[in-house]
C-alpha positions as CSV (number, residue, x, y, z in Angstrom):
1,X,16.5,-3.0,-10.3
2,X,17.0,-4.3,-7.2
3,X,16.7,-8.3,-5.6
4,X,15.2,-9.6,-2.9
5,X,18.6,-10.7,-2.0
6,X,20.5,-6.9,-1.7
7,X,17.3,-6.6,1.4
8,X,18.0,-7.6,5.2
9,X,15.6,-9.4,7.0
10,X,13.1,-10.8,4.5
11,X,13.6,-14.3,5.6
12,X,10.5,-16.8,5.8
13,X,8.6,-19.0,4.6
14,X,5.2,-18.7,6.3
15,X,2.2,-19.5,4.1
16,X,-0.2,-16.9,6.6
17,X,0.4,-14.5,9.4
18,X,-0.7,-15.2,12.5
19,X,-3.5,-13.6,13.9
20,X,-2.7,-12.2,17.2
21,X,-5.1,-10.4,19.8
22,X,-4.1,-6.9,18.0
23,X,-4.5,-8.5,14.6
24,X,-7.3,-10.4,14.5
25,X,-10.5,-8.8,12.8
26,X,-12.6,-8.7,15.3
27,X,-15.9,-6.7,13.4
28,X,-17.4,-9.4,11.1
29,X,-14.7,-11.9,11.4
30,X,-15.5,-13.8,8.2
31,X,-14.3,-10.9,6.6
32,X,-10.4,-11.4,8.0
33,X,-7.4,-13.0,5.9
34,X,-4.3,-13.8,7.0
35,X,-3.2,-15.4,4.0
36,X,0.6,-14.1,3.4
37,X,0.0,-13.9,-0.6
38,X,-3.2,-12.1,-0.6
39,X,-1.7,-10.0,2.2
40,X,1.2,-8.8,-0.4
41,X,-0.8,-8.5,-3.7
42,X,-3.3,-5.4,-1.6
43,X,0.3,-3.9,-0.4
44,X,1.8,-4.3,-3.7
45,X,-1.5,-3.1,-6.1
46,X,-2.2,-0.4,-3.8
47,X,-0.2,3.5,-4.6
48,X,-0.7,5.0,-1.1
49,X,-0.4,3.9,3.0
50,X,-1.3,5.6,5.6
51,X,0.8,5.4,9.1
52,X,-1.1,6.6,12.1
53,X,1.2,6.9,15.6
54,X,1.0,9.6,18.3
55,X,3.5,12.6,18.9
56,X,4.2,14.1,22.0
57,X,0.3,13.1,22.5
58,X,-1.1,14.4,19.7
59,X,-2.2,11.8,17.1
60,X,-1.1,11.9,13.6
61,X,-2.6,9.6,10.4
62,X,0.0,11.1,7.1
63,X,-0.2,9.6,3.8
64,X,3.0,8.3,2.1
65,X,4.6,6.1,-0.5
66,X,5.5,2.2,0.4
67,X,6.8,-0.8,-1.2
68,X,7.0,-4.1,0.1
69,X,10.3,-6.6,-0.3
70,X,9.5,-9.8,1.1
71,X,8.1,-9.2,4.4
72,X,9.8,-5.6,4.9
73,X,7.5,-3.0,4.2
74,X,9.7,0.3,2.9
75,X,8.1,4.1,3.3
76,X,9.5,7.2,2.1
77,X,9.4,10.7,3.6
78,X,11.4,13.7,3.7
79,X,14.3,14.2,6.1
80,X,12.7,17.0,7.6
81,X,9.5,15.1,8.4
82,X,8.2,15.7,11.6
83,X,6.0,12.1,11.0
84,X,9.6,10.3,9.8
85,X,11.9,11.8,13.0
86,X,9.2,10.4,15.3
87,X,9.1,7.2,13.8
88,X,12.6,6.5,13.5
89,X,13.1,7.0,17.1
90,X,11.6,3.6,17.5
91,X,7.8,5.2,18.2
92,X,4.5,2.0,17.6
93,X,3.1,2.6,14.7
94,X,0.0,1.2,12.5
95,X,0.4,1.6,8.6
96,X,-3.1,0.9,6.9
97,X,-3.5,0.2,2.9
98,X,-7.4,0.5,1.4
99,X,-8.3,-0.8,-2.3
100,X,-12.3,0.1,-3.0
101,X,-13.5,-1.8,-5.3
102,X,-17.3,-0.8,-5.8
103,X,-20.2,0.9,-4.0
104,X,-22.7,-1.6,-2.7
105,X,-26.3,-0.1,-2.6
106,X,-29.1,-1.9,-1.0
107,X,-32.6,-2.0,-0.6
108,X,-32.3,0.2,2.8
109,X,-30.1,3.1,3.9
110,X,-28.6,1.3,6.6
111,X,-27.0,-2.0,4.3
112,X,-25.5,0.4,1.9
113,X,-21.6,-0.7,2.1
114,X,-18.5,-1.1,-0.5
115,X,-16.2,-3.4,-1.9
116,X,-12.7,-3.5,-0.6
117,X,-9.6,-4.9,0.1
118,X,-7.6,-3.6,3.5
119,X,-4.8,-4.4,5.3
120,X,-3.6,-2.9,8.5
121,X,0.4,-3.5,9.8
122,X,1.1,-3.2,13.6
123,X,4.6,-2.5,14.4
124,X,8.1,-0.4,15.1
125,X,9.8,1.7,12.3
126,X,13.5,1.8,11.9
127,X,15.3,4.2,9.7
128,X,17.2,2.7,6.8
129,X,20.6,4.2,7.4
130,X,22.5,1.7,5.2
131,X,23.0,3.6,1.8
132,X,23.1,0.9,-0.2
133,X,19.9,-0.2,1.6
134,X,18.5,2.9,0.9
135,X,19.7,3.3,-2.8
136,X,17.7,0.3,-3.1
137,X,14.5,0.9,-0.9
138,X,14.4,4.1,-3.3
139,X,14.5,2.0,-6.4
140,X,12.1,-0.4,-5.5
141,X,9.9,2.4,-4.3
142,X,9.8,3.8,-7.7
143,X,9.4,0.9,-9.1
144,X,6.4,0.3,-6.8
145,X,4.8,3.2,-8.5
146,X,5.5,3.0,-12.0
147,X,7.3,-0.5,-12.9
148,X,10.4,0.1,-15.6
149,X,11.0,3.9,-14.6
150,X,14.0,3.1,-11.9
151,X,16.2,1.8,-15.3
152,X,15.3,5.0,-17.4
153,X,15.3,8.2,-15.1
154,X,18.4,9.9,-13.1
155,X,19.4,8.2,-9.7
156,X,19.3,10.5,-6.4
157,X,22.6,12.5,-5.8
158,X,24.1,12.8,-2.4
159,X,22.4,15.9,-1.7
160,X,19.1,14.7,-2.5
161,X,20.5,11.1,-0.9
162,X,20.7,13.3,2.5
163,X,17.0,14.8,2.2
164,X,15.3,12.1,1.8
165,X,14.4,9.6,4.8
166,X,13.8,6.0,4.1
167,X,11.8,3.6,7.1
168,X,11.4,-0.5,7.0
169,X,8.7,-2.1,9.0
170,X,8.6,-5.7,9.0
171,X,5.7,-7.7,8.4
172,X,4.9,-9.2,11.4
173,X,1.7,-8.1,13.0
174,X,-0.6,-8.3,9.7
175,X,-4.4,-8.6,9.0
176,X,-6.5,-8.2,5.9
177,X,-10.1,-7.3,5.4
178,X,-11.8,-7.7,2.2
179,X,-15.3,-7.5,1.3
180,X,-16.3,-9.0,-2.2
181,X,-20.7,-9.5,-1.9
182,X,-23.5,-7.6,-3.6
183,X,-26.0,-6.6,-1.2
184,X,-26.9,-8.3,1.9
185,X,-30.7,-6.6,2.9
186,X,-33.0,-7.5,5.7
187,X,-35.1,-10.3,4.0
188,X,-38.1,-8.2,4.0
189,X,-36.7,-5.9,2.1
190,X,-36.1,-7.7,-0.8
191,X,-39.5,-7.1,-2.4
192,X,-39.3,-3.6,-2.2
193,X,-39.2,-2.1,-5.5
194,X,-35.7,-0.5,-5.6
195,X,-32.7,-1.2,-7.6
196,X,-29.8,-2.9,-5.7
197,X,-26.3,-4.1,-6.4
198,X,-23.0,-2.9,-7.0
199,X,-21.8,-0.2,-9.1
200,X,-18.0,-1.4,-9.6
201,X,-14.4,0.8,-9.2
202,X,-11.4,0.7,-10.4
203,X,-8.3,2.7,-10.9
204,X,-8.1,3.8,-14.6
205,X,-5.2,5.9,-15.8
206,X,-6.0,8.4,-18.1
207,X,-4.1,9.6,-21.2
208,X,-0.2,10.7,-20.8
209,X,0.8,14.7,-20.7
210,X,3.4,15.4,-21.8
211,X,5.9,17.9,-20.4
212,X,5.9,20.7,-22.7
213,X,9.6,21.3,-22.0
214,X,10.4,17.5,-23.6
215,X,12.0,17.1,-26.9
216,X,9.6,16.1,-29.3
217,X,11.7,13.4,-30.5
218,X,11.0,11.4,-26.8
219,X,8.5,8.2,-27.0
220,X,6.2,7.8,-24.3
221,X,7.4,4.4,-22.8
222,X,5.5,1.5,-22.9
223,X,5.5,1.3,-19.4
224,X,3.5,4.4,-19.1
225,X,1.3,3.9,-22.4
226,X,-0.5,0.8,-21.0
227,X,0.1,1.4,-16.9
228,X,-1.7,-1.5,-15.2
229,X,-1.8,-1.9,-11.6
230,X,-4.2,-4.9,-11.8
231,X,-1.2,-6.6,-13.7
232,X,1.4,-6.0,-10.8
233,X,3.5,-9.3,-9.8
234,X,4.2,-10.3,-6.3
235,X,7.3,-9.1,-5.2
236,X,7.9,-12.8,-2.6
């Protein structure tokens, strides 16, 4: 696995991003954090991004995998991508993370909401041509999705090396949104007799499947038997 160190440009020691005019929440403002560690710990909890950018002026919104070194945000695609070749031409960009948390019912149709923890990235991908860069990028993006499986399954080979594209983004441009209340109803409303609060969510794994091509005598690893993504440390 991977350090911090073998990663270019993860310097700094900044407690919060800034909020800049792009950045700052502008829609219930109370709602916004900048705060660098709660920043991470959405990126680093959360299995999925989504990059949205525009292509010869069609606009495009494509799910993908991430993981986040310091304050360089890695994304994995195939070489082939359409979304990827774009990108790494230096095209803006915004990558977007959601968490939900729970459904928040009110009293009225209109103050039904949900729980949530966002974070939206503004900024310029670069392709990771380096390949020990991307040897590690691809590690740590494995490791982003199931922690321990980078020291137990087969590295890439050069061929698949060559059909797979890695981008960096680096955390510059950064705002969270997170929304953590039960109900919040129109103060008449409150003595209406229908039931309000929050009916929580979380991400529960269910129990491993086995291949049916595996040799019997294979353990399922601890690292699968009690997956936790609640658990996940910050990767500073």
């Amino acid at each position: 696995m991977p350090s911090d160190t073998d990663f270019p440009g993860d310097a700094g020691t900044m407690s919060q991003y800034p909020a800049t005019p792009r950045t700052r929440v502008k829609q219930l403002p109370k709602r916004g954090v900048y705060d660098r560690a709660t920043v991470h710990a959405i990126l680093d909890e959360a299995l999925l991004c989504h990059i949205g950018f525009v292509h010869d002026n069609q606009p495009y919104v494509i799910p993908t995998i991430h993981a986040r070194v310091g304050i360089t945000l890695y994304m994995l695609g195939s070489a082939a991508s359409r979304m990827l070749k774009a990108l790494s031409r230096g095209v803006s960009a915004c990558v977007t993370v959601t968490l939900l948390d729970g459904l928040v019912l009110s009293r009225s149709t209109f103050h039904h909401s949900m729980n949530y923890r966002s974070v939206v990235i503004l900024g310029t991908l670069e392709t990771v041509d380096d390949p020990q860069e991307k040897l590690n990028a691809l590690n740590v993006i494995l490791e982003h999705i199931v922690p321990g499986r980078s020291t137990e399954a087969r590295g890439p080979n050069e061929l698949e090396l060559k059909a797979t594209t890695v981008v960096r983004m680096q955390l510059s441009e950064v705002s969270a949104k997170i929304r953590t209340s039960p109900p919040i109803d129109d103060e008449a409303d409150y003595a209406l007799p229908v039931w309000a609060g929050v009916l929580p969510l979380s991400f529960q794994p269910g129990l491993p499947m086995t291949d049916p091509r595996l040799s019997p005598d294979v353990p399922v690893p601890s690292y699968v038997d009690h997956y936790d993504r609640s658990t996940l440390q910050e990767r500073s």
